[in-house]
HTML snippet that shows the backbone in 3Dmol.js (N, CA, C, O; Angstrom):
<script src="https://3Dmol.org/build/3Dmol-min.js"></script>
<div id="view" style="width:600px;height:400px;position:relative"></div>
<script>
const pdb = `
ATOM      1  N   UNK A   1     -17.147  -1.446   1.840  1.00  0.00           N
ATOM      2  CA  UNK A   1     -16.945  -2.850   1.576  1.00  0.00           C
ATOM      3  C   UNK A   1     -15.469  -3.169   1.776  1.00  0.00           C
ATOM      4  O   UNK A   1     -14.448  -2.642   1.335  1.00  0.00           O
ATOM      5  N   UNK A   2     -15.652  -4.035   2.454  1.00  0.00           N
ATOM      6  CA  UNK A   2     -13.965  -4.492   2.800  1.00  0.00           C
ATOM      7  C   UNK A   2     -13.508  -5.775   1.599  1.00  0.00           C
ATOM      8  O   UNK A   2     -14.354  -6.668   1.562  1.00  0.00           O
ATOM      9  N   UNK A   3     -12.485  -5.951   0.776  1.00  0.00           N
ATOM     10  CA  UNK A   3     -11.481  -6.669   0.284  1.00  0.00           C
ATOM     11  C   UNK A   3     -10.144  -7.195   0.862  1.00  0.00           C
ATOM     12  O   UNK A   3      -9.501  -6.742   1.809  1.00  0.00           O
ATOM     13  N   UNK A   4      -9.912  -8.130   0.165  1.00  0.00           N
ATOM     14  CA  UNK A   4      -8.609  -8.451   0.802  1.00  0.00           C
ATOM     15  C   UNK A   4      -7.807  -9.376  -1.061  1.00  0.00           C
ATOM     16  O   UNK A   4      -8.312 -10.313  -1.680  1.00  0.00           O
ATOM     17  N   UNK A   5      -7.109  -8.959  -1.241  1.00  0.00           N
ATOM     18  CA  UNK A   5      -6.150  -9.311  -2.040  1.00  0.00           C
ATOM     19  C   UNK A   5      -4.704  -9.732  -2.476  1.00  0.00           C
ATOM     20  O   UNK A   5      -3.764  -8.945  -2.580  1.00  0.00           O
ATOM     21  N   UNK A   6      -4.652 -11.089  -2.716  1.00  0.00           N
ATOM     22  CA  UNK A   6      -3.436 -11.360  -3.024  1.00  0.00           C
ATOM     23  C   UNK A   6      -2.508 -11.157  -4.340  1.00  0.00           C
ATOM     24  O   UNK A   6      -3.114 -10.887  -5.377  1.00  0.00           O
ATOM     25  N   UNK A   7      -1.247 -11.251  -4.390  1.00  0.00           N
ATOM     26  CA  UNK A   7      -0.716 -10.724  -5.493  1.00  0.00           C
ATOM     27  C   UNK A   7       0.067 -11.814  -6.195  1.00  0.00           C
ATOM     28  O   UNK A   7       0.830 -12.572  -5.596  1.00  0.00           O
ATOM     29  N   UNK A   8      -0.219 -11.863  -7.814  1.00  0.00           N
ATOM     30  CA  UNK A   8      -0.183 -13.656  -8.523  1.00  0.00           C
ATOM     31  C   UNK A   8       1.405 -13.301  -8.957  1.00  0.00           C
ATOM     32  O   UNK A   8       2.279 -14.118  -8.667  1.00  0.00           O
ATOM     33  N   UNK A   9       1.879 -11.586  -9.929  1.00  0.00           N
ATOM     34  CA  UNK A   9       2.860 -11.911 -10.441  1.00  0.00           C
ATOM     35  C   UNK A   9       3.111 -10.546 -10.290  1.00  0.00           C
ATOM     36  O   UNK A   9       2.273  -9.721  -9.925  1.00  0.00           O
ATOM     37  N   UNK A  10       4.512 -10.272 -10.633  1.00  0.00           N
ATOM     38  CA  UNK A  10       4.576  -9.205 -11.175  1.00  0.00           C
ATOM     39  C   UNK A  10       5.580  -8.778 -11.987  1.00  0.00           C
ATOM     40  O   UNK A  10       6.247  -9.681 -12.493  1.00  0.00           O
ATOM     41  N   UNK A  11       5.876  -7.666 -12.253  1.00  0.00           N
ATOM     42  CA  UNK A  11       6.602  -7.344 -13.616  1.00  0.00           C
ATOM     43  C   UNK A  11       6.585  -6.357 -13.559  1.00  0.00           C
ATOM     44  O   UNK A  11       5.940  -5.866 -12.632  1.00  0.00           O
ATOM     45  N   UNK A  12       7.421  -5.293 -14.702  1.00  0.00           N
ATOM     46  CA  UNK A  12       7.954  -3.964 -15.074  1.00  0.00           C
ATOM     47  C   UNK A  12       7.056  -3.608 -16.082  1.00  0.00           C
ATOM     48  O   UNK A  12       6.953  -4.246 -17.130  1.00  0.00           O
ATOM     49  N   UNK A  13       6.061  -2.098 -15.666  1.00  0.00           N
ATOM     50  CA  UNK A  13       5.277  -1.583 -16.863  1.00  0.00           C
ATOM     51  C   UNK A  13       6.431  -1.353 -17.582  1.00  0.00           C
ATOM     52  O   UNK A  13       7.474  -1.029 -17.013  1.00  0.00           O
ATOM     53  N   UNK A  14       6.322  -1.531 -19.150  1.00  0.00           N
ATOM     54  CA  UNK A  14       6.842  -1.214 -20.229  1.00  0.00           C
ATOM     55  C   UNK A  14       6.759   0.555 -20.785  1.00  0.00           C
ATOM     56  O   UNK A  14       7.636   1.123 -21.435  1.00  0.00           O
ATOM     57  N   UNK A  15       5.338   1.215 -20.265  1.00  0.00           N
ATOM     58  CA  UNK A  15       5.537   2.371 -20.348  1.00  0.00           C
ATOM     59  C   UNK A  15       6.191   3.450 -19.215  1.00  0.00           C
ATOM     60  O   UNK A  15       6.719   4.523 -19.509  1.00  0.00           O
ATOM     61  N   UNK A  16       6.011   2.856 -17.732  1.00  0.00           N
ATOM     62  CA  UNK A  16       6.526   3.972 -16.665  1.00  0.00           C
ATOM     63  C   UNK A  16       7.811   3.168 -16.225  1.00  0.00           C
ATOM     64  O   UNK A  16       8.743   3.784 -15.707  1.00  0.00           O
ATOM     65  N   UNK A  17       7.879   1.788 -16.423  1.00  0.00           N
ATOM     66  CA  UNK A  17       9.505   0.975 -15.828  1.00  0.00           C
ATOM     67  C   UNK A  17       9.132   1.209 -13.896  1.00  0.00           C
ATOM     68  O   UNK A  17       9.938   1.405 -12.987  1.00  0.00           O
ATOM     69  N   UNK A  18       7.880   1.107 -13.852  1.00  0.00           N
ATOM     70  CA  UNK A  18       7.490   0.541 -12.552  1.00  0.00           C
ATOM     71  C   UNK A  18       7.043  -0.588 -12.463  1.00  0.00           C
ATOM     72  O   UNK A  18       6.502  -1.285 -13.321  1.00  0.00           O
ATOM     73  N   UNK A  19       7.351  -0.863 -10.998  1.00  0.00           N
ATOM     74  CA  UNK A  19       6.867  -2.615 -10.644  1.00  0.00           C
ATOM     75  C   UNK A  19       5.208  -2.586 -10.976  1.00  0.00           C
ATOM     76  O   UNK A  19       4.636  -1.499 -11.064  1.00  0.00           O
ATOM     77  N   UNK A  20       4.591  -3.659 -11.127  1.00  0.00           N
ATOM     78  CA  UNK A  20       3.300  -3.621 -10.861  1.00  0.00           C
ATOM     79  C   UNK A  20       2.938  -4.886 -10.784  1.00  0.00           C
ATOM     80  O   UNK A  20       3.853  -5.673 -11.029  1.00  0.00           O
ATOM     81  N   UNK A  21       1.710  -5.443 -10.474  1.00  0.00           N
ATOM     82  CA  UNK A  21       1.200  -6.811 -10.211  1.00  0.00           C
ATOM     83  C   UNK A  21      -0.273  -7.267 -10.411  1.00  0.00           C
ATOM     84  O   UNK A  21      -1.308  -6.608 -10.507  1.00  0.00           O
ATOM     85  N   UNK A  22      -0.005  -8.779 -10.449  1.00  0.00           N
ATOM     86  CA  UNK A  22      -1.462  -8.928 -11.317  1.00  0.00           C
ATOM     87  C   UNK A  22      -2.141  -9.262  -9.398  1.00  0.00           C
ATOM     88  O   UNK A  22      -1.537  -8.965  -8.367  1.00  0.00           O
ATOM     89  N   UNK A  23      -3.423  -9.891  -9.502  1.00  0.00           N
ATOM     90  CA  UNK A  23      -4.131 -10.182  -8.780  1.00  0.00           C
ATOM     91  C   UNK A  23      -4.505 -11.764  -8.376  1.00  0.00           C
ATOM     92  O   UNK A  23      -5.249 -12.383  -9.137  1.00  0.00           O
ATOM     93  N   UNK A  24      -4.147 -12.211  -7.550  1.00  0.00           N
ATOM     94  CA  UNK A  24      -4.472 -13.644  -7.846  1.00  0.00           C
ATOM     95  C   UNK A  24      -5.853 -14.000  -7.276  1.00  0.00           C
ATOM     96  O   UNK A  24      -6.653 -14.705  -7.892  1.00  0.00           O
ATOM     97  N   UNK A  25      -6.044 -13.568  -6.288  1.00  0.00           N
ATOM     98  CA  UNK A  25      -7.090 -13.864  -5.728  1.00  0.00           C
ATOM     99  C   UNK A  25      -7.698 -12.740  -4.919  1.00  0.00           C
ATOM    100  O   UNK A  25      -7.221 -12.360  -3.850  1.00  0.00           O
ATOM    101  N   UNK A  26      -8.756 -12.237  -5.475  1.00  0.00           N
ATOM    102  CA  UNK A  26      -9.720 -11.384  -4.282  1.00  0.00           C
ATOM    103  C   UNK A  26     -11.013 -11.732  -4.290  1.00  0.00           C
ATOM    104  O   UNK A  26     -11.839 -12.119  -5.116  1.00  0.00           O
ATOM    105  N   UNK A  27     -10.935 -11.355  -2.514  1.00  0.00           N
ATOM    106  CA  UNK A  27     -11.812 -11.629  -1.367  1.00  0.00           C
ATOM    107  C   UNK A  27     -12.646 -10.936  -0.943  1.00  0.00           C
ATOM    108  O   UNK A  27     -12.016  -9.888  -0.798  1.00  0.00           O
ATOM    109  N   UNK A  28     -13.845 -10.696  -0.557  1.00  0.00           N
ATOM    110  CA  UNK A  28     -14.833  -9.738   0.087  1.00  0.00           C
ATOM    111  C   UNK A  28     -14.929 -10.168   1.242  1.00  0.00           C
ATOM    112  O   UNK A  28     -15.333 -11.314   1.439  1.00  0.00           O
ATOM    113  N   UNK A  29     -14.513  -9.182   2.447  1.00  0.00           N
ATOM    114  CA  UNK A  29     -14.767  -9.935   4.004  1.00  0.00           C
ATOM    115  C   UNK A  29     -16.348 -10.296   4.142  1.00  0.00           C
ATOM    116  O   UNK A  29     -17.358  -9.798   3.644  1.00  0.00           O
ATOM    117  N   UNK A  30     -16.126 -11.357   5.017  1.00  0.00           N
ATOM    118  CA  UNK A  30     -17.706 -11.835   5.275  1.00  0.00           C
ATOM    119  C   UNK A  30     -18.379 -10.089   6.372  1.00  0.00           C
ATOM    120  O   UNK A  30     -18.054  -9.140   7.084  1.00  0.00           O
ATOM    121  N   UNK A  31     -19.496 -10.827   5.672  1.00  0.00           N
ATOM    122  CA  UNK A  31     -20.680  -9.136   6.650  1.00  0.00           C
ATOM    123  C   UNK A  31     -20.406  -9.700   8.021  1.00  0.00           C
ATOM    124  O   UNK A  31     -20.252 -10.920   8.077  1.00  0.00           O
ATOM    125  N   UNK A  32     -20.314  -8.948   9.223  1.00  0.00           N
ATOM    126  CA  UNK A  32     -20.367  -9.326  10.562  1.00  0.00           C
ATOM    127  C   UNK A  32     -20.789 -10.025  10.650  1.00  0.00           C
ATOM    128  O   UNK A  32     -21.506 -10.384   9.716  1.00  0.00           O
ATOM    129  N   UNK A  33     -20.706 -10.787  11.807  1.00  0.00           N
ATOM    130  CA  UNK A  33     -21.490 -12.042  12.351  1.00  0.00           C
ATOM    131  C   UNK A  33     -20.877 -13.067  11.212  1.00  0.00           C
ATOM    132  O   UNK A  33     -21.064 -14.274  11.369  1.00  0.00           O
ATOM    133  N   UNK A  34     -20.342 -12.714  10.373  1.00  0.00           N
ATOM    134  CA  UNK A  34     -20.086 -14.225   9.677  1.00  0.00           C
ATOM    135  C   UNK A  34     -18.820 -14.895   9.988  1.00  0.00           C
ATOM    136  O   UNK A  34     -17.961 -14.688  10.845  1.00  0.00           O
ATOM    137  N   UNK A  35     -18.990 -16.047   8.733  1.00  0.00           N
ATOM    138  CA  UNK A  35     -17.966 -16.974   9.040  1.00  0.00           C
ATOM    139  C   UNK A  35     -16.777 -16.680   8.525  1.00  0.00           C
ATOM    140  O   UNK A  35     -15.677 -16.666   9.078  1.00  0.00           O
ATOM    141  N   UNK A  36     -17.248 -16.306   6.775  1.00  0.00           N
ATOM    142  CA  UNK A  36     -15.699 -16.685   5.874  1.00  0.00           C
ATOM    143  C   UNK A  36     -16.181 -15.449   4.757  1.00  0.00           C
ATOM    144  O   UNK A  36     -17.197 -14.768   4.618  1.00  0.00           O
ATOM    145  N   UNK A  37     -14.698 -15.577   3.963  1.00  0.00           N
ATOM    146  CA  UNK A  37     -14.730 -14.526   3.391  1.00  0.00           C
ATOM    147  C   UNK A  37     -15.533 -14.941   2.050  1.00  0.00           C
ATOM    148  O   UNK A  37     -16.180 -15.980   2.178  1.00  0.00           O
ATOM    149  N   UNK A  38     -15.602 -14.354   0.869  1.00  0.00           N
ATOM    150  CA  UNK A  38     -16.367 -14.645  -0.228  1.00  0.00           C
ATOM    151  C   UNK A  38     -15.146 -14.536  -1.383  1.00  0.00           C
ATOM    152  O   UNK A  38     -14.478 -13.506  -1.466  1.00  0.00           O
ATOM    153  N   UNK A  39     -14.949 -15.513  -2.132  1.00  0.00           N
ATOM    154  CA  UNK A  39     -13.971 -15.391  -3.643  1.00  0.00           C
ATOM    155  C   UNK A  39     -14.896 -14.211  -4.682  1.00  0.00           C
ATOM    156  O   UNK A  39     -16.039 -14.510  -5.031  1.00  0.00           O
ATOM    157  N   UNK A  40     -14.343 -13.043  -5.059  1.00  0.00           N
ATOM    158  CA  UNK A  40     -15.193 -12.273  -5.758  1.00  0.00           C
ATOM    159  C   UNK A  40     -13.511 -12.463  -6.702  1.00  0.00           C
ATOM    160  O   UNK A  40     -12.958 -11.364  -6.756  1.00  0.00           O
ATOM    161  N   UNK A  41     -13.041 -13.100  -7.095  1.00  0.00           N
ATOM    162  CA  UNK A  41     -12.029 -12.963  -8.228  1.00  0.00           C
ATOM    163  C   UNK A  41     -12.138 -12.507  -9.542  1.00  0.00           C
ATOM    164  O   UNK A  41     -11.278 -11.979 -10.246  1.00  0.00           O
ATOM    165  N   UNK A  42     -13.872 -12.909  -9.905  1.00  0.00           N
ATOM    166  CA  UNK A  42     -13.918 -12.825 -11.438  1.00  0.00           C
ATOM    167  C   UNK A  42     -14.767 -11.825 -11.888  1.00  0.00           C
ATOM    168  O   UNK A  42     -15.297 -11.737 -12.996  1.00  0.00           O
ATOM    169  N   UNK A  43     -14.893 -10.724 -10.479  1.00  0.00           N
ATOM    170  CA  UNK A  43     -15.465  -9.362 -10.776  1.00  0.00           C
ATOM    171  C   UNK A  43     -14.384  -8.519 -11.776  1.00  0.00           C
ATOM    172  O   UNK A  43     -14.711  -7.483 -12.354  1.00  0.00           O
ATOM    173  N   UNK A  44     -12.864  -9.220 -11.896  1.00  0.00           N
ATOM    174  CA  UNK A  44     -12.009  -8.295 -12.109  1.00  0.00           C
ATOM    175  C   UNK A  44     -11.178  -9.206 -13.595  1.00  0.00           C
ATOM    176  O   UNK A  44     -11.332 -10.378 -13.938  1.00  0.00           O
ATOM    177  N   UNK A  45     -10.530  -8.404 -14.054  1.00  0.00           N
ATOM    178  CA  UNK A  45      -9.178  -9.447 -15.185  1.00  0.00           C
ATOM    179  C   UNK A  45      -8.188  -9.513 -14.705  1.00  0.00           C
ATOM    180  O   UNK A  45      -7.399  -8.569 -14.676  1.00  0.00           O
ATOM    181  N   UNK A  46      -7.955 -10.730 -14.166  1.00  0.00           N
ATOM    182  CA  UNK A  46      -6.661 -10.831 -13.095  1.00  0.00           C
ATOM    183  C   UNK A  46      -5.600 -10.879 -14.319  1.00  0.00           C
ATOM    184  O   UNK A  46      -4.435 -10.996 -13.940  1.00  0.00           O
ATOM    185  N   UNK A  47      -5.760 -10.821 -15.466  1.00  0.00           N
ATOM    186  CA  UNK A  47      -4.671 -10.513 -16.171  1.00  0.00           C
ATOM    187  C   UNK A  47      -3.949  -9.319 -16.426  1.00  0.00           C
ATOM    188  O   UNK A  47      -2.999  -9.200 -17.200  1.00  0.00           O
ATOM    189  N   UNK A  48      -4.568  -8.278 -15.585  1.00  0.00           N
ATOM    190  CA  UNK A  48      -4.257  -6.784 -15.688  1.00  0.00           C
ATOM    191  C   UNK A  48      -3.197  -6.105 -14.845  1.00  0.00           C
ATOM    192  O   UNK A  48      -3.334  -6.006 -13.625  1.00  0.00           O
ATOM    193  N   UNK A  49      -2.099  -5.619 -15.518  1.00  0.00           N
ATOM    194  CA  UNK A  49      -1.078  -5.635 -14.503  1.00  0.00           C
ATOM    195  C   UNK A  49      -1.305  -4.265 -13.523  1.00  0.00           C
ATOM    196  O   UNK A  49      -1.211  -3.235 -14.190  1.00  0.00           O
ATOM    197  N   UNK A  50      -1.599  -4.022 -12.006  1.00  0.00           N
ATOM    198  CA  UNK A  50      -1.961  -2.723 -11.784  1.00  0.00           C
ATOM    199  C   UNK A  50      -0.522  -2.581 -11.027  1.00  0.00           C
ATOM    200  O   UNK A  50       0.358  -3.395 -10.749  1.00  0.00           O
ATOM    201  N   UNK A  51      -0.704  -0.978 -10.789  1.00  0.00           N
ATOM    202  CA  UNK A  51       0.674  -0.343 -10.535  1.00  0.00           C
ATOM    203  C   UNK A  51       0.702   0.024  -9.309  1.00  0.00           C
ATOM    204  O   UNK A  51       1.717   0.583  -8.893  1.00  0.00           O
ATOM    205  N   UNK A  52      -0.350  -0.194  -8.490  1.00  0.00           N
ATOM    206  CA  UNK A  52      -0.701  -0.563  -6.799  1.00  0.00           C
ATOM    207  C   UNK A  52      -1.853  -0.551  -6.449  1.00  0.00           C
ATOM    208  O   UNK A  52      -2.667  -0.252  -7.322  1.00  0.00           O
ATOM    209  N   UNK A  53      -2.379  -0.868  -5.043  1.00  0.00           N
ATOM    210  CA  UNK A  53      -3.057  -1.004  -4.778  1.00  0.00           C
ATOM    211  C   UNK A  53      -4.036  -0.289  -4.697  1.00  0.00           C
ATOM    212  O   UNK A  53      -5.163  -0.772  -4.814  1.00  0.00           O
ATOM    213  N   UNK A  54      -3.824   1.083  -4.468  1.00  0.00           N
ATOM    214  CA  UNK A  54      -4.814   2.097  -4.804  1.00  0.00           C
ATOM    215  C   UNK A  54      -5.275   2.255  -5.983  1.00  0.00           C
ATOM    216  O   UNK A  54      -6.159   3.111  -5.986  1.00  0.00           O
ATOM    217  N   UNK A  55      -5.007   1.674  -7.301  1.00  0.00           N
ATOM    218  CA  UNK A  55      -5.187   1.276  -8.275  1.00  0.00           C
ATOM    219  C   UNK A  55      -6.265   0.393  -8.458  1.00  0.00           C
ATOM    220  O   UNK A  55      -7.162   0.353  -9.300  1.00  0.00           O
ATOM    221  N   UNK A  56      -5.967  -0.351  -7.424  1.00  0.00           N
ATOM    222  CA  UNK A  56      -7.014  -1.761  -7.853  1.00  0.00           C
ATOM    223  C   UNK A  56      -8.294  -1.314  -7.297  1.00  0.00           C
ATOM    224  O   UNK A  56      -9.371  -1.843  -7.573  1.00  0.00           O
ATOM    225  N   UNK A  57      -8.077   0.067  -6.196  1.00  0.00           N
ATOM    226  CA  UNK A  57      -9.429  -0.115  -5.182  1.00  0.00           C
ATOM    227  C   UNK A  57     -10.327   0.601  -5.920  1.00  0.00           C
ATOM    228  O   UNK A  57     -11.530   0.339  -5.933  1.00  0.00           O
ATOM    229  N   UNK A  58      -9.678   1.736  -6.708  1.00  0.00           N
ATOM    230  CA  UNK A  58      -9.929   2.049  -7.779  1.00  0.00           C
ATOM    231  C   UNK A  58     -10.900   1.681  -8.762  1.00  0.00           C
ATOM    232  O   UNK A  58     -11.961   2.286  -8.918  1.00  0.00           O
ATOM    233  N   UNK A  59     -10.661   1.031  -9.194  1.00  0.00           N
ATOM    234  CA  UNK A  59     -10.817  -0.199 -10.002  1.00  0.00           C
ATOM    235  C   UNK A  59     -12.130  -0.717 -10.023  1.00  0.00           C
ATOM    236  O   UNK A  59     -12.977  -0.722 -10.916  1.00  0.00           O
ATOM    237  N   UNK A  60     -12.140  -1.243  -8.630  1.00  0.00           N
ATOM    238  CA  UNK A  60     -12.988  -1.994  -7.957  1.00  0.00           C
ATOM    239  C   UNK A  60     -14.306  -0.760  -7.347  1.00  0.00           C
ATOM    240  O   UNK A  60     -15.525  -0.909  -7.261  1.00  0.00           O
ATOM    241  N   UNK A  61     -13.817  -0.096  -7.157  1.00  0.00           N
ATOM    242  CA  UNK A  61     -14.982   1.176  -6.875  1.00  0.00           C
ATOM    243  C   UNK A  61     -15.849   1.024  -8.228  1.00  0.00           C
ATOM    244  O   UNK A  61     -16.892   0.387  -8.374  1.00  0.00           O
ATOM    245  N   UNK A  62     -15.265   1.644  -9.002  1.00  0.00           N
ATOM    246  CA  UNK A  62     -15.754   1.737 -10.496  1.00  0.00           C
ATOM    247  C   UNK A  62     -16.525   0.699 -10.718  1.00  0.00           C
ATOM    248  O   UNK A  62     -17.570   1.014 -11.287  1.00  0.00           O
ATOM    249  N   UNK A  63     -16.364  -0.861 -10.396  1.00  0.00           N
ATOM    250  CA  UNK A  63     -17.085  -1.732 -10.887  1.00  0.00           C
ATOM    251  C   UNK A  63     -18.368  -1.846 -10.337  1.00  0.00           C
ATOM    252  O   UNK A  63     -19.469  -2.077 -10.836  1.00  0.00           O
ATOM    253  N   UNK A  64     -17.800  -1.532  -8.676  1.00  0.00           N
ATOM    254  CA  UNK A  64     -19.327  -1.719  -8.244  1.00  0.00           C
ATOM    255  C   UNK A  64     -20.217  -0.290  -7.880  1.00  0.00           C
ATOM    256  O   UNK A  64     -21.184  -0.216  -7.122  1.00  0.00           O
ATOM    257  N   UNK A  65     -19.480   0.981  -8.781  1.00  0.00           N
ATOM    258  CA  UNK A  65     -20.914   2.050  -8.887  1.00  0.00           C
ATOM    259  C   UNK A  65     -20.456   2.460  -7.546  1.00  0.00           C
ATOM    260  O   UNK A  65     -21.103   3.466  -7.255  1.00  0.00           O
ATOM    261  N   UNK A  66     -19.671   2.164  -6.625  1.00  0.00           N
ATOM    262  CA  UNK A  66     -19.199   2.996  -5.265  1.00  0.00           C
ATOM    263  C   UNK A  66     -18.497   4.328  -5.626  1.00  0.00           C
ATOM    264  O   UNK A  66     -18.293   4.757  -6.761  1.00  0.00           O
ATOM    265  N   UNK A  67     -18.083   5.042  -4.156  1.00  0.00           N
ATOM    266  CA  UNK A  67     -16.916   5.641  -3.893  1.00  0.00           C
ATOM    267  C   UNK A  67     -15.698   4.811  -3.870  1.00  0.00           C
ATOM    268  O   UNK A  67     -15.686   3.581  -3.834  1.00  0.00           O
ATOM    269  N   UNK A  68     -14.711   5.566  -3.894  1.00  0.00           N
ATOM    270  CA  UNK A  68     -13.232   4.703  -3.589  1.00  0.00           C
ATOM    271  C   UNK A  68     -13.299   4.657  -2.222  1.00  0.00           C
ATOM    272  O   UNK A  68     -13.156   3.725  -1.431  1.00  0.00           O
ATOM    273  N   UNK A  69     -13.559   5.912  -2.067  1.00  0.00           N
ATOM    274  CA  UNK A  69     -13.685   5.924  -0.407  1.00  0.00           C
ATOM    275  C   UNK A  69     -14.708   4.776   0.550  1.00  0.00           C
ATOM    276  O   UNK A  69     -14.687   4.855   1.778  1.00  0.00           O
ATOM    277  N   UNK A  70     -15.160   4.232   0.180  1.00  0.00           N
ATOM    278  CA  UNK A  70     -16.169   3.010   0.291  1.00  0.00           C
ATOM    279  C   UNK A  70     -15.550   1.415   0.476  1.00  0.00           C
ATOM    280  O   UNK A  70     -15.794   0.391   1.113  1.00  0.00           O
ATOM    281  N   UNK A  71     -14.569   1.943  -0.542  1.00  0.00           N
ATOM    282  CA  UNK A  71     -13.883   0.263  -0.788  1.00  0.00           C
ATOM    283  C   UNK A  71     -12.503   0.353   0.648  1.00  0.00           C
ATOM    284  O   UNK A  71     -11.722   1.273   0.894  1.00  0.00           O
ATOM    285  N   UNK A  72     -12.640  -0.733   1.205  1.00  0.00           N
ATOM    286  CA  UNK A  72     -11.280  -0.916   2.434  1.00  0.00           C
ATOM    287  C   UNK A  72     -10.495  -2.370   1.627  1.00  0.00           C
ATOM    288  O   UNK A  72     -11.102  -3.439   1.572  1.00  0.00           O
ATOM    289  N   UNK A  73      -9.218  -2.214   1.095  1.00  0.00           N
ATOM    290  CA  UNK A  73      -8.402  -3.493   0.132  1.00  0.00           C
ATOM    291  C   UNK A  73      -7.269  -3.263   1.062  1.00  0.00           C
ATOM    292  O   UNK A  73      -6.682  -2.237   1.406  1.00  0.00           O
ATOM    293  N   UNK A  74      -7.136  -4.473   1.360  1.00  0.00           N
ATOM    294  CA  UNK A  74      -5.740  -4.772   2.205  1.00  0.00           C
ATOM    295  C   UNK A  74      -5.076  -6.006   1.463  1.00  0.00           C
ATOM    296  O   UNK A  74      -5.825  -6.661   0.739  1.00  0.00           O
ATOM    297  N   UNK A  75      -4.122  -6.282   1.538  1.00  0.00           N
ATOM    298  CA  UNK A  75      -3.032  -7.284   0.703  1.00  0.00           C
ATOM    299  C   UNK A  75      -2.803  -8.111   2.341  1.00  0.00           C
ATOM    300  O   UNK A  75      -2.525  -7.804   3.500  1.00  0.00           O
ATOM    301  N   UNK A  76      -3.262  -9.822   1.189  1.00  0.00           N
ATOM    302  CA  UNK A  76      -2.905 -10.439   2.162  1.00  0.00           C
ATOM    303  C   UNK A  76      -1.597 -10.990   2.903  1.00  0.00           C
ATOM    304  O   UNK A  76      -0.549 -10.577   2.405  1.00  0.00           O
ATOM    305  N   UNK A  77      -1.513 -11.538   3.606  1.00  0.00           N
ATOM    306  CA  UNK A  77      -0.207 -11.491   4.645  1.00  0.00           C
ATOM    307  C   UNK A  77       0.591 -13.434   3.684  1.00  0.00           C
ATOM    308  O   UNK A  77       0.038 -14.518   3.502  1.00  0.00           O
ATOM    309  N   UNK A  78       1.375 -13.158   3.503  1.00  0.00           N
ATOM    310  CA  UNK A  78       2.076 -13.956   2.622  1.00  0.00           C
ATOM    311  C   UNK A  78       2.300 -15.069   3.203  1.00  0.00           C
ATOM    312  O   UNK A  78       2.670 -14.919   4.368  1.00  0.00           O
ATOM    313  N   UNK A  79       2.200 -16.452   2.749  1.00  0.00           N
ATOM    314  CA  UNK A  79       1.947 -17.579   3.583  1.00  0.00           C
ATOM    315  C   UNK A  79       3.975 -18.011   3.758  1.00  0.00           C
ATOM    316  O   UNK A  79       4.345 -18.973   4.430  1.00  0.00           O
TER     317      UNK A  79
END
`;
const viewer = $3Dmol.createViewer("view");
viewer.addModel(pdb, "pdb");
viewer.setStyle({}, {cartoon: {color: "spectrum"}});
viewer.zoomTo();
viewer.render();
</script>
Protein backbone atom coordinates (compact mmCIF):
# COMPACT_ATOMS: atom_id res chain seq x y z
CA UNK A 1 0.00 0.00 0.00
CA UNK A 2 1.37 3.20 -0.99
CA UNK A 3 1.03 6.56 1.41
CA UNK A 4 2.04 9.81 1.05
CA UNK A 5 2.46 12.21 4.04
CA UNK A 6 2.78 15.59 5.04
CA UNK A 7 4.46 17.06 8.03
CA UNK A 8 2.11 19.66 10.43
CA UNK A 9 4.89 20.53 13.17
CA UNK A 10 7.67 19.75 14.74
CA UNK A 11 9.66 19.86 17.83
CA UNK A 12 12.43 18.36 20.16
CA UNK A 13 11.61 14.85 21.91
CA UNK A 14 12.05 15.76 25.50
CA UNK A 15 13.44 12.26 26.13
CA UNK A 16 16.17 11.65 23.08
CA UNK A 17 16.55 15.85 22.18
CA UNK A 18 15.72 14.68 18.59
CA UNK A 19 13.74 16.50 15.99
CA UNK A 20 10.49 14.80 15.36
CA UNK A 21 7.10 15.67 13.71
CA UNK A 22 3.54 15.43 13.87
CA UNK A 23 1.51 14.44 10.70
CA UNK A 24 -0.74 16.70 9.03
CA UNK A 25 -2.17 15.00 6.49
CA UNK A 26 -2.02 11.35 5.14
CA UNK A 27 -2.88 10.00 1.92
CA UNK A 28 -3.40 6.51 0.38
CA UNK A 29 -2.43 6.58 -3.42
CA UNK A 30 -5.41 5.91 -5.55
CA UNK A 31 -5.38 1.87 -6.84
CA UNK A 32 -4.23 2.10 -10.59
CA UNK A 33 -6.32 3.25 -13.07
CA UNK A 34 -7.47 5.89 -10.70
CA UNK A 35 -7.93 9.36 -10.28
CA UNK A 36 -6.99 10.80 -6.77
CA UNK A 37 -5.56 9.97 -3.77
CA UNK A 38 -7.77 9.05 -0.60
CA UNK A 39 -7.48 11.34 2.96
CA UNK A 40 -6.88 8.30 5.42
CA UNK A 41 -5.75 11.05 8.21
CA UNK A 42 -7.86 9.76 11.00
CA UNK A 43 -6.52 6.15 10.81
CA UNK A 44 -3.74 7.78 12.92
CA UNK A 45 -3.31 10.65 16.14
CA UNK A 46 -1.87 13.32 14.28
CA UNK A 47 -1.08 14.54 17.65
CA UNK A 48 1.78 12.09 18.03
CA UNK A 49 5.10 13.39 17.69
CA UNK A 50 7.10 10.58 15.52
CA UNK A 51 10.86 10.60 15.27
CA UNK A 52 10.75 9.70 11.38
CA UNK A 53 9.33 8.35 8.93
CA UNK A 54 10.11 4.89 9.29
CA UNK A 55 8.37 5.34 12.40
CA UNK A 56 5.21 6.29 11.04
CA UNK A 57 5.29 3.36 8.39
CA UNK A 58 5.65 1.52 11.25
CA UNK A 59 2.96 2.62 12.77
CA UNK A 60 0.80 2.38 10.05
CA UNK A 61 1.74 -1.33 9.31
CA UNK A 62 0.59 -2.15 12.78
CA UNK A 63 -2.72 -0.51 12.20
CA UNK A 64 -3.59 -2.14 9.27
CA UNK A 65 -2.43 -5.95 10.39
CA UNK A 66 0.38 -5.59 7.40
CA UNK A 67 4.09 -6.00 7.02
CA UNK A 68 6.17 -2.81 7.18
CA UNK A 69 7.50 -4.11 4.29
CA UNK A 70 4.03 -3.70 2.58
CA UNK A 71 3.56 -0.10 3.46
CA UNK A 72 5.51 2.44 0.57
CA UNK A 73 5.24 6.35 2.76
CA UNK A 74 6.85 9.04 0.96
CA UNK A 75 6.73 12.77 2.37
CA UNK A 76 5.15 15.11 0.33
CA UNK A 77 7.05 17.64 -1.80
CA UNK A 78 6.51 21.07 0.04
CA UNK A 79 4.31 23.59 -1.66
Amino acid sequence: MQFEFTRRHSARSPVTDAATFRVGRLRQAAARGGSHAVDVSDMIDRSYNYHSPRELRWHLADRLGLAPADIALSEAARA
